[in-house]
DSSP file (Angstrom, degrees, kcal/mol; ACC not computed):
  #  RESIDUE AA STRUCTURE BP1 BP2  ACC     N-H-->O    O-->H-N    N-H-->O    O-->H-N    TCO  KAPPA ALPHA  PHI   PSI    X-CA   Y-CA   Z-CA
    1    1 A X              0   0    0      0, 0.0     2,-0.4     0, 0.0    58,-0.0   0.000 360.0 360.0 360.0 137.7  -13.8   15.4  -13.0
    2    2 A X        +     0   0    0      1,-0.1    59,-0.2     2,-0.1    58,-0.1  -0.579 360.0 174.9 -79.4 113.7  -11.5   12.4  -12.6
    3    3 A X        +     0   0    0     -2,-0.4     2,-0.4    56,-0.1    -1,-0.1  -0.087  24.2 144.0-137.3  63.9  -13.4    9.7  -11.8
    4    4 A X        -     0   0    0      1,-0.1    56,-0.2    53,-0.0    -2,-0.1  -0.842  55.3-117.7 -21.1  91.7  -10.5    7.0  -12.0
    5    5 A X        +     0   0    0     -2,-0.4     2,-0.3    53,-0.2    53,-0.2  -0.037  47.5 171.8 -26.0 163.1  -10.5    4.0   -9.4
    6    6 A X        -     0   0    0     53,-0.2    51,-2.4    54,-0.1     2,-0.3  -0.906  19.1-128.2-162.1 179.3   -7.2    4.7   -7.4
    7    7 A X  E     -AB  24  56A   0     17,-1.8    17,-4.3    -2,-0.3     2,-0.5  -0.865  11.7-143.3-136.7 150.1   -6.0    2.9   -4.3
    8    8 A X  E     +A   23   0A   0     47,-1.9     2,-0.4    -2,-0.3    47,-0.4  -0.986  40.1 173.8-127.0 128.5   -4.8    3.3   -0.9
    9    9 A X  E     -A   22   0A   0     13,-2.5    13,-1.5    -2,-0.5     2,-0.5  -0.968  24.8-149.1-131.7 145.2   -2.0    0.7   -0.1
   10   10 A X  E     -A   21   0A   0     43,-1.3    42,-1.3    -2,-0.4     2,-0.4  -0.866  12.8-169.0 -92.7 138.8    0.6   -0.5    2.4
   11   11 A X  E     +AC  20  51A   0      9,-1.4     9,-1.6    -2,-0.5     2,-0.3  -0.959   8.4 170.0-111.4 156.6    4.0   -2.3    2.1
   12   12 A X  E     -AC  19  50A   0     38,-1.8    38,-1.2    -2,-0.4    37,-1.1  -0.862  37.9-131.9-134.9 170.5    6.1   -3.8    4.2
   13   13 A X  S    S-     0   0    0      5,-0.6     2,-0.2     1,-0.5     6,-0.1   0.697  87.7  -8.3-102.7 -10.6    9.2   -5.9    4.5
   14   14 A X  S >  S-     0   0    0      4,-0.2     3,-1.6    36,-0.1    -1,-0.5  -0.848  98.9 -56.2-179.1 148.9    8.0   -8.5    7.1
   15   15 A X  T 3  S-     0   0    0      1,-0.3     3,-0.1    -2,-0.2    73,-0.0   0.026 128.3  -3.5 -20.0 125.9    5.0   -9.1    9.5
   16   16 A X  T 3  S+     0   0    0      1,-0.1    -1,-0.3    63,-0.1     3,-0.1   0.802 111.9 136.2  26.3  54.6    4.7   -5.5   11.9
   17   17 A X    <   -     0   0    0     -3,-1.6     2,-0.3     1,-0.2    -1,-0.1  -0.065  64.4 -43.0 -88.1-173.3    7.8   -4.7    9.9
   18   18 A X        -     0   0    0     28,-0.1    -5,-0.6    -3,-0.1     2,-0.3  -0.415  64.7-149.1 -41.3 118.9    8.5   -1.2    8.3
   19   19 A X  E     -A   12   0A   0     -2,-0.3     2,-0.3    -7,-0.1    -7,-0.2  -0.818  19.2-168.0-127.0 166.1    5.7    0.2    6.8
   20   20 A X  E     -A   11   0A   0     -9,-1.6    -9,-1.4    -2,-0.3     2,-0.6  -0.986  10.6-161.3-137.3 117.7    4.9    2.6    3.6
   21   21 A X  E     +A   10   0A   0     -2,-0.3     2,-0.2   -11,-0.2   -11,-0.2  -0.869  23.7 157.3-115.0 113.3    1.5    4.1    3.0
   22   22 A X  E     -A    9   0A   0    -13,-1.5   -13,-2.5    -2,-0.6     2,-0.3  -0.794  34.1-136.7-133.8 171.3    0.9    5.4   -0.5
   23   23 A X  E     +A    8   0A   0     -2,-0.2     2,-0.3   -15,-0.2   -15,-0.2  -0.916  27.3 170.3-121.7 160.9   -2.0    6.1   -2.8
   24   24 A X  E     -A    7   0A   0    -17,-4.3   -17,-1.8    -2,-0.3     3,-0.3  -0.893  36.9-159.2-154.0 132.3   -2.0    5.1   -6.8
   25   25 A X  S    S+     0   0    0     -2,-0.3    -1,-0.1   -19,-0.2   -17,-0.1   0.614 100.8  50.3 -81.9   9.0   -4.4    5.1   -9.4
   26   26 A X    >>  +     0   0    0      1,-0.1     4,-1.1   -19,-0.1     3,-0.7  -0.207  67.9 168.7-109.1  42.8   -2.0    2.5  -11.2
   27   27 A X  H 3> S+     0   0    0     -3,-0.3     4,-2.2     1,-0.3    -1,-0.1   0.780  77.7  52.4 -45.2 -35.3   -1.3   -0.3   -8.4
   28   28 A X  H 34 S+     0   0    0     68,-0.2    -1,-0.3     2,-0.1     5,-0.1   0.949 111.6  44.1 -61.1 -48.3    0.2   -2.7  -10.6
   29   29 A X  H X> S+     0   0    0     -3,-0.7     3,-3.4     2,-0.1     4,-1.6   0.969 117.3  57.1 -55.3 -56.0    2.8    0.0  -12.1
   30   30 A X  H >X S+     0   0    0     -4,-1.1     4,-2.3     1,-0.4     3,-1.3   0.933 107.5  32.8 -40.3 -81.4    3.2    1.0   -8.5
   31   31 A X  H 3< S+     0   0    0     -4,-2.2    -1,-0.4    -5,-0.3     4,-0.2   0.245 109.7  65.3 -88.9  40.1    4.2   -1.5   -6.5
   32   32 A X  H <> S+     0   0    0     -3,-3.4     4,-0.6     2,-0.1    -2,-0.2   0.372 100.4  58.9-103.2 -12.0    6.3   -3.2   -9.4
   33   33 A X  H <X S+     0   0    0     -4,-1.6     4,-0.7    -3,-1.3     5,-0.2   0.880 112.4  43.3 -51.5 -64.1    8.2    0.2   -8.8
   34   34 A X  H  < S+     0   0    0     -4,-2.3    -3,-0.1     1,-0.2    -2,-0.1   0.762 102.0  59.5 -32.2 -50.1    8.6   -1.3   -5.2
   35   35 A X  H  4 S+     0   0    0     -5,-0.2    -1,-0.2    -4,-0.2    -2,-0.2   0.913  97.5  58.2 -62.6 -49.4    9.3   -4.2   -5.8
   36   36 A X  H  < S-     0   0    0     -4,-0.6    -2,-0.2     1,-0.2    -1,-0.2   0.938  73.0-157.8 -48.9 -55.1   12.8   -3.2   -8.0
   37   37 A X     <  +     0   0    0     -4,-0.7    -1,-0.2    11,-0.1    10,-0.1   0.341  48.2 137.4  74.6 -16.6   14.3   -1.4   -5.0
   38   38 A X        +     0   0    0     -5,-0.2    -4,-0.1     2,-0.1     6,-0.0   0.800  52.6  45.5 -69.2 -41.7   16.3    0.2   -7.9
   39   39 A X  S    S-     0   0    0      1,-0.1     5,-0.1     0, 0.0     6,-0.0   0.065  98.8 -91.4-102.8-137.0   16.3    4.0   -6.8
   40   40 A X  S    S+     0   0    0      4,-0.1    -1,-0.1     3,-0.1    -2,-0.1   0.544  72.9 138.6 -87.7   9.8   16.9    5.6   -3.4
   41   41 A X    >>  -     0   0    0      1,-0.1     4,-1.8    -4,-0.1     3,-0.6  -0.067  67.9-106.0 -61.1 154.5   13.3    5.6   -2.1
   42   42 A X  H 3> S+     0   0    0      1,-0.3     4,-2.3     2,-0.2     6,-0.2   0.921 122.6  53.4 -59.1 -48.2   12.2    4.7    1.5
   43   43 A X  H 34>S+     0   0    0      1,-0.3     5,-1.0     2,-0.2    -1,-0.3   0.439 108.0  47.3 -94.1  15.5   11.0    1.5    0.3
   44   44 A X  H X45S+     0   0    0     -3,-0.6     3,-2.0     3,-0.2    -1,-0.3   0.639 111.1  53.5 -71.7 -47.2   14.2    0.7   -1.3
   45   45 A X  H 3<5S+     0   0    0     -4,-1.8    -2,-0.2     1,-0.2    -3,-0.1   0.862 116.9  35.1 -57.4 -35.4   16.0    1.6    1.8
   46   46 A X  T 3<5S-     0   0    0     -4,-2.3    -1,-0.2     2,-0.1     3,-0.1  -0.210 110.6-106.3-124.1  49.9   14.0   -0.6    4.0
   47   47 A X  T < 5 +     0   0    0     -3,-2.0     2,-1.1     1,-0.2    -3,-0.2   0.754  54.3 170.2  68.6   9.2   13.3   -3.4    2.0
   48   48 A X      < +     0   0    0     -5,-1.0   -35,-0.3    -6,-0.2    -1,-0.2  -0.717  24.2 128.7-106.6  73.1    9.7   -2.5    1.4
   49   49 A X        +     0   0    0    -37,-1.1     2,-0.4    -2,-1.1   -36,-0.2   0.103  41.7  94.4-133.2  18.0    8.5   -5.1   -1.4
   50   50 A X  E     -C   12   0A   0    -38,-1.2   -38,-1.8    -3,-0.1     2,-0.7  -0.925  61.1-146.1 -96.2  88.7    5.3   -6.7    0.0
   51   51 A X  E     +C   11   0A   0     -2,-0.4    41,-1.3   -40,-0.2    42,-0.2  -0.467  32.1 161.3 -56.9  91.0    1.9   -5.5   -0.7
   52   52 A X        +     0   0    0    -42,-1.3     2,-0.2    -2,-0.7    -1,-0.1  -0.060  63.0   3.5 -96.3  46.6   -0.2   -6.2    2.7
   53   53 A X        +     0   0    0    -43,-0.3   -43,-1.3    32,-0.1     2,-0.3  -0.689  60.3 160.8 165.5 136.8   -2.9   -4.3    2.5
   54   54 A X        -     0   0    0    -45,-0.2     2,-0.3    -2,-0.2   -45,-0.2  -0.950  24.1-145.2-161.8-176.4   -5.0   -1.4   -0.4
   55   55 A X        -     0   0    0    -47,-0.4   -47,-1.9    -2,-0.3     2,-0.3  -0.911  17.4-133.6-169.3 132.1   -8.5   -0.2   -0.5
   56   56 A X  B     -B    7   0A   0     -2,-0.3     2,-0.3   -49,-0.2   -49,-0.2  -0.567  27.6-172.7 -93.5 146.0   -9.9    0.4   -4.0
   57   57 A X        -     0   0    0    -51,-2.4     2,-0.7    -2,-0.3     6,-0.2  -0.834  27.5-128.2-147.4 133.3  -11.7    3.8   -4.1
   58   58 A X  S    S+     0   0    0     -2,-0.3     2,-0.3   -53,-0.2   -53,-0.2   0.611  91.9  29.8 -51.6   0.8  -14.0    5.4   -7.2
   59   59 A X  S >> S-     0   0    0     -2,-0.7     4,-1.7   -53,-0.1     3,-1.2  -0.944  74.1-129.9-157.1 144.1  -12.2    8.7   -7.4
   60   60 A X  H 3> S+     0   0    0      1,-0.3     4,-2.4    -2,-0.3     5,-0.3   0.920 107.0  67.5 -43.6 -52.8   -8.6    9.8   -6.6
   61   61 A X  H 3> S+     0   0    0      1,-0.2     4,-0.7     2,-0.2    -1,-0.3   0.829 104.8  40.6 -47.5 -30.4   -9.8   12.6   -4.5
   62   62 A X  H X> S+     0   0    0     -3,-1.2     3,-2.3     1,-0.3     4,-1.9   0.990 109.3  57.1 -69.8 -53.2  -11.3    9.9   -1.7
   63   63 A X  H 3X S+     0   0    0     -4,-1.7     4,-2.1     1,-0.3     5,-0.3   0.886 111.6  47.0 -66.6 -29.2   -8.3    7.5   -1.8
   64   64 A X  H 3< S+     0   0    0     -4,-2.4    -1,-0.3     2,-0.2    -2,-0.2   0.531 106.8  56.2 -91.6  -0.1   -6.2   10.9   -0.9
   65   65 A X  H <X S+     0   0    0     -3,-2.3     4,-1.7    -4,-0.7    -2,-0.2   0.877 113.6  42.0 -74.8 -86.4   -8.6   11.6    1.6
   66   66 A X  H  < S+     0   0    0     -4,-1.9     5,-0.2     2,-0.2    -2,-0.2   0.673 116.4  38.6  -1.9 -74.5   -7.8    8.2    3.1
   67   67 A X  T  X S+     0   0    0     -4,-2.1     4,-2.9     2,-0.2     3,-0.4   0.841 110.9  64.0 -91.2  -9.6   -4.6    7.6    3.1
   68   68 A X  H  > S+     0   0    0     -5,-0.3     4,-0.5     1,-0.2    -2,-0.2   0.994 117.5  38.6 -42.3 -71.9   -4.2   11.9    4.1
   69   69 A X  H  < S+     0   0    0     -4,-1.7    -1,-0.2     1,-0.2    -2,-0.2   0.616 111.2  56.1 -61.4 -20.3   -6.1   10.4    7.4
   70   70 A X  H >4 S+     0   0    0     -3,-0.4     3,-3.8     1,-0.2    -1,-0.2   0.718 100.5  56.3 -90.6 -23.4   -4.4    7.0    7.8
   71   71 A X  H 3< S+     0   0    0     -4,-2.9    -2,-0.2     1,-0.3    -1,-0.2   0.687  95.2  64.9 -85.1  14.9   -1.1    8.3    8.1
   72   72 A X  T 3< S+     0   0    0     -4,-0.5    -1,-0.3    -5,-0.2    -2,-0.1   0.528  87.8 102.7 -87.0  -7.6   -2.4   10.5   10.9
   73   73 A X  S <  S-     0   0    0     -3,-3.8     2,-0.3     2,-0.1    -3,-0.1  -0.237  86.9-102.7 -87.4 180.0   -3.0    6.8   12.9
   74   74 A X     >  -     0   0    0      1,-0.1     4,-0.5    -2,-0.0     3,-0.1  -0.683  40.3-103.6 -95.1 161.1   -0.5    5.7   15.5
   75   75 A X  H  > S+     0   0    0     -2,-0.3     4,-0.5     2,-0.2     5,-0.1   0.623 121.6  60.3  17.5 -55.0    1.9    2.8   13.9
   76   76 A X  H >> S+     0   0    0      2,-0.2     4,-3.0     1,-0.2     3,-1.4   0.977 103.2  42.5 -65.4 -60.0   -0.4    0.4   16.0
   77   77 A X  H 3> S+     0   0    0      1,-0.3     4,-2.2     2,-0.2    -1,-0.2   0.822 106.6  62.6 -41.2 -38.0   -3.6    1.1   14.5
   78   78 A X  H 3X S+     0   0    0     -4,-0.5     4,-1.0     1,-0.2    -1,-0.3   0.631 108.5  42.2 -78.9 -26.1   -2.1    1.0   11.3
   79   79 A X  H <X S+     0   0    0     -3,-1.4     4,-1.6    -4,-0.5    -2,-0.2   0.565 104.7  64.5-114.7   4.2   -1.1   -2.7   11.8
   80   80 A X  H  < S+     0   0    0     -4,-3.0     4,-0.3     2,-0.1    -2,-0.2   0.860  99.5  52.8 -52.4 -56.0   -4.3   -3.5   13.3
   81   81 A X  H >X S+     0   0    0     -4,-2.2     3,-1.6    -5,-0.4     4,-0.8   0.933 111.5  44.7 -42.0 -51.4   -5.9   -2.7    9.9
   82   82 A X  H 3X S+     0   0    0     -4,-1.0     4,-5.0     1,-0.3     3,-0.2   0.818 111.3  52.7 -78.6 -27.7   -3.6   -5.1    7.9
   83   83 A X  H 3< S+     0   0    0     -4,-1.6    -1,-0.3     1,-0.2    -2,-0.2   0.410 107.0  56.7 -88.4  34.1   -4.0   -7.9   10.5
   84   84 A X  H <4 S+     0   0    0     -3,-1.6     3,-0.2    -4,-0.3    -2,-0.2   0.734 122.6  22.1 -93.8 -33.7   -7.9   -7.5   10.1
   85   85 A X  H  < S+     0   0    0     -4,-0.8    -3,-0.1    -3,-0.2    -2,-0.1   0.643 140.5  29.3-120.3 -15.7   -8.1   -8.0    6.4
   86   86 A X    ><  +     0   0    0     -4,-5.0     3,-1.9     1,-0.2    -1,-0.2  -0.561  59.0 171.9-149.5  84.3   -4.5  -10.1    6.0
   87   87 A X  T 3  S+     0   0    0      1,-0.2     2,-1.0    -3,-0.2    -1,-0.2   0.850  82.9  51.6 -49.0 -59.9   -4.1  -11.8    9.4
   88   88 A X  T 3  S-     0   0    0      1,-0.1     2,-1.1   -73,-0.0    -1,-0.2  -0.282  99.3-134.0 -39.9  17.7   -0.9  -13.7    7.3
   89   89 A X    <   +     0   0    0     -3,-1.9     3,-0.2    -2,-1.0   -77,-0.1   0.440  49.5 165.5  23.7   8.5    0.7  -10.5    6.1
   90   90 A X        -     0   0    0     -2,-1.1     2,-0.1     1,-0.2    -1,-0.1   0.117  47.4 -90.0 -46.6 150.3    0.9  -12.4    2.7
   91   91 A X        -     0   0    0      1,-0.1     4,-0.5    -3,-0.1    -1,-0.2  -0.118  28.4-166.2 -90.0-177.3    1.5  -10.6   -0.1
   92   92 A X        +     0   0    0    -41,-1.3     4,-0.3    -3,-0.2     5,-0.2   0.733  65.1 106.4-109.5  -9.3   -1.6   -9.1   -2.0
   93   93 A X  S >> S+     0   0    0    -42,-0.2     3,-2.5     1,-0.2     4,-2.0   0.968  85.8  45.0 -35.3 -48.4    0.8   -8.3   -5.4
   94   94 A X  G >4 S+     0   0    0      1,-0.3     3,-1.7     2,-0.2    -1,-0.2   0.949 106.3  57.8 -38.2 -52.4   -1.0  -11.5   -7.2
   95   95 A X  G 34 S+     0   0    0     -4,-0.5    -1,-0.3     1,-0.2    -2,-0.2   0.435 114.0  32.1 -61.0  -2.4   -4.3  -10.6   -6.2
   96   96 A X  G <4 S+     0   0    0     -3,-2.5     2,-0.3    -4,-0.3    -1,-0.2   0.389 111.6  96.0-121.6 -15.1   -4.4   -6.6   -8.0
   97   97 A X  S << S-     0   0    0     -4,-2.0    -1,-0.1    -3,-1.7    -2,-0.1  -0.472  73.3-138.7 -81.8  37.0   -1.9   -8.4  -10.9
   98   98 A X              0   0    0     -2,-0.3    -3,-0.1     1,-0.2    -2,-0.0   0.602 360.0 360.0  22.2  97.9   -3.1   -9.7  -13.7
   99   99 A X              0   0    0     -5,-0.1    -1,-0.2     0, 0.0    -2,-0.0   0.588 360.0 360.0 -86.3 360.0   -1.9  -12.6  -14.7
């Protein structure tokens, strides 16, 4: 049994912008893959290089669980969440980054 942290995260390109709902056990590799824009991906296409929003969880299966169930929410709900925990849609890259 895998018992890896892994994450459920959103990006966007601007406040109630486009949004991209993914899970990762890597987050730093992840959304520095977003951030390049390099291949043909949705979040290349729309700009999608802001980490507002993740939720850390203690095994893959949960975080897939999660985001399996968020992306069932309406569009609205889904930006409820992010302005609960990042009223300022800043991005959250620093904060998962290592410096």
């Amino acid at each position: 049994m895998n018992l890896e942290p892994s994450y459920v995260y959103i990006m966007t390109n601007k406040p109630r912008g486009t949004l991209y709902l993914g899970v990762t056990a890597d987050p730093v590799r992840r959304v520095s893959e977003h951030k390049q824009l390099a291949s043909r991906s949705f979040t290349a296409r729309y700009n999608l290089e802001k980490l507002v929003w993740f939720e850390l969880f203690d095994h893959i299966d949960l975080a897939i669980q999660r985001e399996t169930s968020l992306k069932r929410w309406y569009r609205e709900w889904k930006i409820e969440l992010v302005e609960k925990a990042n009223p300022q849609w800043r991005d959250l890259f620093e904060d998962i980054c290592p410096t």
